[in-house]
N, C-alpha and C positions, 0 to 999 in steps of 0.2 A: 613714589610710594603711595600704596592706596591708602585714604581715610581710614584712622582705628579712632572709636569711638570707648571709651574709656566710662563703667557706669558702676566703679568700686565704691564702697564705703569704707575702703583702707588707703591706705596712703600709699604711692611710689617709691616712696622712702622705706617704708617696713617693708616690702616686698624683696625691694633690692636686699634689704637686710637681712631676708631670711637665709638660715643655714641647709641649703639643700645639697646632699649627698651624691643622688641620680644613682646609688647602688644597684636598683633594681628597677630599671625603666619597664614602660611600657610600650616597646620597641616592635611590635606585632602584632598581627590579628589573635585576639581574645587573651595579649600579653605577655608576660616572658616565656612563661608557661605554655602558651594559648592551648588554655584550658579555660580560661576565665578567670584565675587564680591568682591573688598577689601574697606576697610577706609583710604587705604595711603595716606598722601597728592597728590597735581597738582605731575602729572609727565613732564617732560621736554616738551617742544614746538615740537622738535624733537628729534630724536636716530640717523640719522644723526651727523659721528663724535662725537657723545657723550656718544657711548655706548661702554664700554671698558670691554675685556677681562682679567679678575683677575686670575681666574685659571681653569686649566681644567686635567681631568684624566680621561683616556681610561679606557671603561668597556667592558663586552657581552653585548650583545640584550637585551632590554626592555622595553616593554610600560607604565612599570607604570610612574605615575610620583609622581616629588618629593616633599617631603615633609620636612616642618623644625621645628625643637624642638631647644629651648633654644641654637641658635647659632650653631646648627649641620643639614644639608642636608642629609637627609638619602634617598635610593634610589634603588633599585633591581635589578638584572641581572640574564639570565641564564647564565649557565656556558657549553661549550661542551654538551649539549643538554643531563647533567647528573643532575646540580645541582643547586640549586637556591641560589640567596646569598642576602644579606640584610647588605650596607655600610652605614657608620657612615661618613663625613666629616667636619672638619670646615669650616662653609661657608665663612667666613672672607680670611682664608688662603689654604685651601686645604686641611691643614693633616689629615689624617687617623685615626680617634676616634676609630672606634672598626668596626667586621664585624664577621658576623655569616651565616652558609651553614646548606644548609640536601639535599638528594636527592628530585627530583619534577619536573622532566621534562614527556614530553608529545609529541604524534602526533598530530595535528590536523587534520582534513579530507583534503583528496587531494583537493577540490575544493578552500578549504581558508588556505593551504598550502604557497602560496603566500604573505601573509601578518605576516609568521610567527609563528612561534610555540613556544614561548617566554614568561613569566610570562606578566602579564597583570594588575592585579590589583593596585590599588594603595593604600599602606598602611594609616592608619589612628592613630596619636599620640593623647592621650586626656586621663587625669588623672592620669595622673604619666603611662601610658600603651604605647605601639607599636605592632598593631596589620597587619601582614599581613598575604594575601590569598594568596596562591600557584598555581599552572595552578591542580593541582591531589586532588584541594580542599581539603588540609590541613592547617587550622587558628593555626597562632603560637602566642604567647603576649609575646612580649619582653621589658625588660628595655629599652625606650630611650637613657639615658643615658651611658649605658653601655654595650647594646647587651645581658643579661642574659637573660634565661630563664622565664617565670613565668609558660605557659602550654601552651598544643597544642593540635588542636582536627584534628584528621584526620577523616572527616566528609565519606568518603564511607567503610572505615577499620574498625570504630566503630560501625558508627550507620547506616552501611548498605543503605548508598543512591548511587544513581547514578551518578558515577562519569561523569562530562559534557563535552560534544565532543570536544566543543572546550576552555578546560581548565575553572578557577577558572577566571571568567572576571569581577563580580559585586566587587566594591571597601565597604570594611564595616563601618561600622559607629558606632560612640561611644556615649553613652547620658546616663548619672544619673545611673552609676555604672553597662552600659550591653554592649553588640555588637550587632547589627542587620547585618548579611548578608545571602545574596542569596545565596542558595550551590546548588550543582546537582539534591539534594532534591527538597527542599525548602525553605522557609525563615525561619530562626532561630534568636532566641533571645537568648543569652548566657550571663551567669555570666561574667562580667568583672575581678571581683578576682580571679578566679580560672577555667574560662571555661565552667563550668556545664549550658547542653541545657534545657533554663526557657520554651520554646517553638516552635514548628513547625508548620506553617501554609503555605498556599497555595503551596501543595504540589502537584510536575510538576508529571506527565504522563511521563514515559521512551520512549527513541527516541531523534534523533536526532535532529528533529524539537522544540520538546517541553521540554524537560530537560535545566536544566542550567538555567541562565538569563544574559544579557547583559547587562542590567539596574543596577544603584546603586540608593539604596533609600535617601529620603531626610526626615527631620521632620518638618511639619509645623501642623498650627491652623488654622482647616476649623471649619466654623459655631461654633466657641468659643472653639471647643475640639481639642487637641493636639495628632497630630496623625502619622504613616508612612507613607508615601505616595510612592506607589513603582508600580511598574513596571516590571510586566512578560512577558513571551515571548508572553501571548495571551492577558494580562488585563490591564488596570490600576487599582491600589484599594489603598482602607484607608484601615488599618491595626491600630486595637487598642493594644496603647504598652503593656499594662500591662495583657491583657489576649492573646493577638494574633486573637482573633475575626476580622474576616471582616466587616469591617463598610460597607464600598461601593464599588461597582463594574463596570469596564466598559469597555467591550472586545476593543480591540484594532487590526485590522487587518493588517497582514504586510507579507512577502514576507519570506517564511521559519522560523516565528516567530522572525523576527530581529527588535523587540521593544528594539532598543538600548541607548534613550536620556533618560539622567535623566528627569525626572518630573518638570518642572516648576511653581512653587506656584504663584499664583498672586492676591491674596487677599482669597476670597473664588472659584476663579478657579483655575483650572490646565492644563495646555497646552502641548500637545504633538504631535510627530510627526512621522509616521514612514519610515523603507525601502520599496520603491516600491507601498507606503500604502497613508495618506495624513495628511496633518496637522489639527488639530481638538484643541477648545477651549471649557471645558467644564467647569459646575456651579453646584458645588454640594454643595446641601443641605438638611438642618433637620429640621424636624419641630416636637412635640410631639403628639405622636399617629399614625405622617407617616414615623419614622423615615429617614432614608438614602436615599436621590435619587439622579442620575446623569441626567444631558441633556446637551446634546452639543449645545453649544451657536452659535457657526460655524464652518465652514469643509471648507477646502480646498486645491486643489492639489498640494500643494508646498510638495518635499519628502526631508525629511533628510538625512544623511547618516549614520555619527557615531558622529561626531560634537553635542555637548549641546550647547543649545542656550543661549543670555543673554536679560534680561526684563532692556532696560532705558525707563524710562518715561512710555512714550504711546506704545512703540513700540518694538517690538521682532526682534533682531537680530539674523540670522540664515545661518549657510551653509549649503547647499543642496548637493544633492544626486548628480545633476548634475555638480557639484566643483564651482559652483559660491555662490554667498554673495547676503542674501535678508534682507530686509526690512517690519517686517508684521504689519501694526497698531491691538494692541491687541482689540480693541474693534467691528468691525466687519471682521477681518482676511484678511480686502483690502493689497493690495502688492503695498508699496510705491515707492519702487525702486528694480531691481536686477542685479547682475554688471554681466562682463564677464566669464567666467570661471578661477580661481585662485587657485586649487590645490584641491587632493583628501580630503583631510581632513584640520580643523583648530580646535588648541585650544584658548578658549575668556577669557580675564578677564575685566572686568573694574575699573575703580573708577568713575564711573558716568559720567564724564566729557570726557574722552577718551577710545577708547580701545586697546587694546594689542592684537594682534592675531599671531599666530605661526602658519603656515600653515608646511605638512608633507614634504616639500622642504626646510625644513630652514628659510623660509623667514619671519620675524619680521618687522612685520606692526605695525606704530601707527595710527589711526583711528581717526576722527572727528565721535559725532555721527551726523548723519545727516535724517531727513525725506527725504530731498532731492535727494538727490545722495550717493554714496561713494564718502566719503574724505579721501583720502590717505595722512596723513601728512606726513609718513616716511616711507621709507621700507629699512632693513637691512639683508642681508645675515649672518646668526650665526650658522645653523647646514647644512649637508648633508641629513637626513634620519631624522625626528622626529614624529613618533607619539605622543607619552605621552606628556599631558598635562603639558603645559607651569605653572612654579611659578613664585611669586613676592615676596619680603621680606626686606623693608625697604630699597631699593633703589638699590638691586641685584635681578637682573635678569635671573631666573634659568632655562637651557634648557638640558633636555635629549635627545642628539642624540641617536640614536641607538646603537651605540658604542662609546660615551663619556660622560662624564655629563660635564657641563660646566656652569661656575658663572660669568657674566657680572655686573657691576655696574653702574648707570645713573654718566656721569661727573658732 
């Protein structure tokens, strides 16, 4: 077992003792929801002084972020730029549940060499399964519980796709016994029991512009049908689950194909935004006889970067391309507010009433929403270096620095 280095001002004992439910983990990229969105109850006034350090243990490099299964934080790293690894921890206390390795590193192109050539994805637990994507786009499904085996599909070694330049970056998703992810191919639907590919659809063009995808997909109900809603490096589209048929279509322009925000549902629209490209709200819909059509409701030039937005109320929270914090009322795309500039990147959660952002400096903000202004109600120093997506989990506070993971908990 590797060193956990332990820097609580609570006891082992209260920890053990606390009553945790796990009714609603955070078991995916940007949560159950992945929207960003929890049901936890009010969280604290402030994080000022109230946000304590439970435990923490040094890892390598990794953007994914973490996820929790039944009282365990599990969480990825490369290793020496040979191996990838997948830890098990008690989030209560630190130790070391289980951990499992294979080779899976990678170069990225000298251009975005800078930001790392590190696994990416972020695994997804659901149905008794653990599935994560590797940067050489190999899907492995592991016991939660235990780290064993159940299969793995090495998506360019078997079924000949093309491996994506800059590694295995769409996070997969789990729903009514399959997996949907974006490989270097294309999007695939696979057996959840055993692996086996039910289907391929929108299948990328080779190149380094158009291979791959940066987008993770989501599943929502437009115009009464249940469907994927995803995101390529050129489109948005509906994706019907059970055949893989394209519902609907709607190119998306952006700067080297960097459609990177998950998809935003927001009744019967979907909103997105690109690099370099602009923010757009679109209404799709069915009627019989015309089936599937898209129109943008409104455009405009506000750019994202790598940040997913989050939907309170009326209004879309979003960080931009330019490092600041905007404000966009969803119903004619008007810009309520936009702050200064505050960091290359943030990940958002809410519970409707506040939000949580983790910006790639460390800095743990609690947020008023506001139409008005930004309301900064707190900001705390907690990491050096954090990409990946900030958790939440019954009143610990989960951050992946670049080289540590770390579990705070609200006093």
């Amino acid at each position: 077992m590797r060193p956990i280095r332990l820097v609580s001002c609570f006891s082992l004992a209260f920890l053990i003792g606390c009553q945790t439910s796990w009714a609603e983990e955070w078991n995916q990229w940007r949560g159950p929801n992945r929207d960003g969105s929890t049901a936890e109850d009010a969280w604290p006034e402030s994080i000022e002084g109230r946000l304590n350090l439970v435990w923490e243990q040094p890892l390598s490099p990794s953007y994914s972020g973490p996820v929790v299964h039944k009282g365990l934080v599990i969480t990825t790293e490369t290793i020496d730029k040979q191996l990838e690894r997948v830890s098990a921890y008690e989030l209560a206390s630190g130790s070391l549940a289980w951990e499992v390795k294979w080779p899976g590193a990678m170069a990225v192109p000298f251009f975005a060499a800078a930001n790392g050539d590190w696994i990416r994805s972020t695994p997804v637990c659901g149905e008794g399964r653990l599935v994560v994507l590797g940067m050489r786009d190999l899907l492995v499904c592991l016991n939660p519980n235990d780290g064993s085996e159940f299969w793995r599909v090495d998506f360019p070694g078997q079924l000949g796709t093309t491996l994506p330049s800059f590694g295995g970056v769409c996070s997969p998703l789990i729903d009514e016994g399959a997996v949907y992810v974006q490989t270097g191919g294309a999007l695939v639907k696979l057996s959840l029991e055993d692996g086996k590919v039910i289907w391929q659809t929108l299948e990328n063009a080779e190149g380094m512009m158009s291979s791959g995808a940066f987008s993770s997909p989501v599943i929502a109900t437009l115009c009464g049908k249940r469907q994927l809603v995803v995101q390529t490096r050129m489109e948005l589209c509906g994706v019907d689950l059970e055949s893989g048929a394209v519902l609907w279509r709607q190119p998306i322009e952006a700067f080297r194909g960097m459609n990177i925000l998950t998809p935003l549902v927001i009744g019967d629209r979907v909103f997105t935004s690109a690099y370099n490209g602009r923010s757009q709200l679109f209404q799709v819909s069915y009627g019989p006889g015309d089936g599937w059509s898209v129109q943008e409701v409104w455009g405009q030039g506000s750019q994202a970067y790598m940040s997913s937005p989050l939907r309170i109320g009326d209004s879309i929270y979003m960080h931009l391309k330019n490092e600041r914090f905007t404000n966009i009322r969803v119903d004619d795309g008007s810009i309520n507010w936009t702050s200064s500039p505050m960091g290359k990147y943030w990940s958002l959660i809410t519970n409707g009433d506040q939000i949580l952002s983790l910006s790639n400096r460390g800095e743990l903000r609690l947020i008023r929403p506001s139409d008005e202004k930004l309301e900064v109600i707190a900001e705390v120093k907690v990491a050096d270096d954090s990409w990946a997506h900030l958790a939440v989990q019954d009143g610990f506070v989960i951050v992946r620095d670049l080289k540590a993971l770390k579990v705070f908990r609200w006093q």
